[in-house]
N, C-alpha and C positions, 0 to 999 in steps of 0.2 A: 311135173312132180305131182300127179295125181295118184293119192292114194288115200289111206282108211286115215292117216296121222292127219291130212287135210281133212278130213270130216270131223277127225274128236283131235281136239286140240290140246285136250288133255294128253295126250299119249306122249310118251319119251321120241326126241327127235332120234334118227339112227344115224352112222355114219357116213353112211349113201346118202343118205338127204344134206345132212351137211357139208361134203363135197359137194355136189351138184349145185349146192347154192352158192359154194365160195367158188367153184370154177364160172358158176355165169359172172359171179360179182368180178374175179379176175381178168373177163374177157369184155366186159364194159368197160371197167376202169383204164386197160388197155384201148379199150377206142374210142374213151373222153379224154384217154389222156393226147391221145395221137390228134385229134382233132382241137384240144384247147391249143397244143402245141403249133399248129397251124394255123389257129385262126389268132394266136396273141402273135405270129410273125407277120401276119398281113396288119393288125392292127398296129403293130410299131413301126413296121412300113408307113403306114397310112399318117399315123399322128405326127412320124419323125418330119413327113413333107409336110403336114400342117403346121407342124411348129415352127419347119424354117421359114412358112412362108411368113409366119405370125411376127418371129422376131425379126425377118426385114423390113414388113410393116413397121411395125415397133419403133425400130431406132428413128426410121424416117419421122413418127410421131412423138413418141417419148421422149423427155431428159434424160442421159444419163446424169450420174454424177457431177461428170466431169464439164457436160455442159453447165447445169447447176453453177458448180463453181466457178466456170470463166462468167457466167452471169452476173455472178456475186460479186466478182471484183468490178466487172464494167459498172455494176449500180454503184460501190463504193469510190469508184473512180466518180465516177459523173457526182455524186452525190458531196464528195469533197470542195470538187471544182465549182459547185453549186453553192455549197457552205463559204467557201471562201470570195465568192462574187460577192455575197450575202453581207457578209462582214466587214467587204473594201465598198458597198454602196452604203452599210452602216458609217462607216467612217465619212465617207462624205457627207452624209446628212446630218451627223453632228459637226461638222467641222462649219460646216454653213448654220445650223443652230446656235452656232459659238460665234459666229460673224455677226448674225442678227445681234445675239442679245448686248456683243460690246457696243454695233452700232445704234443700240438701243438705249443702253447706258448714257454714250455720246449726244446723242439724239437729246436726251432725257437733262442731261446737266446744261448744255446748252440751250434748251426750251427755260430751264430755271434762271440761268442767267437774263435772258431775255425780261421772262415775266416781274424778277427783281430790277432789273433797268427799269421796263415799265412804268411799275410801283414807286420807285423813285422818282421819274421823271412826272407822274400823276402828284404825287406830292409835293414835288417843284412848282409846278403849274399851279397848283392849288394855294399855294405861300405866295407868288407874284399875282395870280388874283387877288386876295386877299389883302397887298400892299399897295394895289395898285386900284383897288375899290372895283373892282372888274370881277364882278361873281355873275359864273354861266350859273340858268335859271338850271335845275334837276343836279348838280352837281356836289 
């Protein structure tokens, strides 16, 4: 497209010039199209094999869902059965805290009985001392 309109850019473009430009631009567009067209089918060729191999990997690695979920129930399963061990060894440790404190009780009034026998029995002694002129020295 060499001519005087390339030299003075000023000048009116003519209609030869603007054909010649729209048939080069229609015979490019034609073999970027012909080649995008080719090369986006090798490229989805190419990604379709990468992607299946990605998601075989994948599930072998990944959660689904639906693993997720059976997880969920097995924690909640064990987590129950965990809860309720929890609560039947709660139980025994108060039932034996309940043991203790009656046999503590027991323990405790029979210690009181004793020590009022005792006390009794120290003031008995101390009265037949006392009538019998028989006084222990420190008593």
């Amino acid at each position: 497209m060499e001519n005087k309109n390339q030299e003075n850019l000023d000048q009116p473009v003519t209609l030869r010039h603007f054909q010649e430009f729209t048939g080069l631009t229609q015979k490019n567009f034609k073999e970027f199209t012909g080649l995008t067209q080719k090369n986006f089918k090798e490229f989805t060729e190419v990604n379709e094999k990468r992607f299946k191999e990605f998601t075989d990997k994948a599930f072998k690695i990944f959660a689904t869902k639906q693993d997720l979920r059976e997880t969920e129930e097995r924690i909640i399963e064990k987590t129950s059965i965990q809860r309720n061990e929890v609560l039947s060894s709660n139980d025994e440790v108060a039932k034996k805290l309940d043991t203790v404190r009656t046999e503590q009780k027991s323990q405790y009034a029979c210690d009181k009985r004793q020590d009022d026998k005792l006390e009794e029995l120290d003031e008995r002694v101390v009265r037949v001392e006392i009538k019998t002129g028989i006084a222990i020295a420190g008593s």
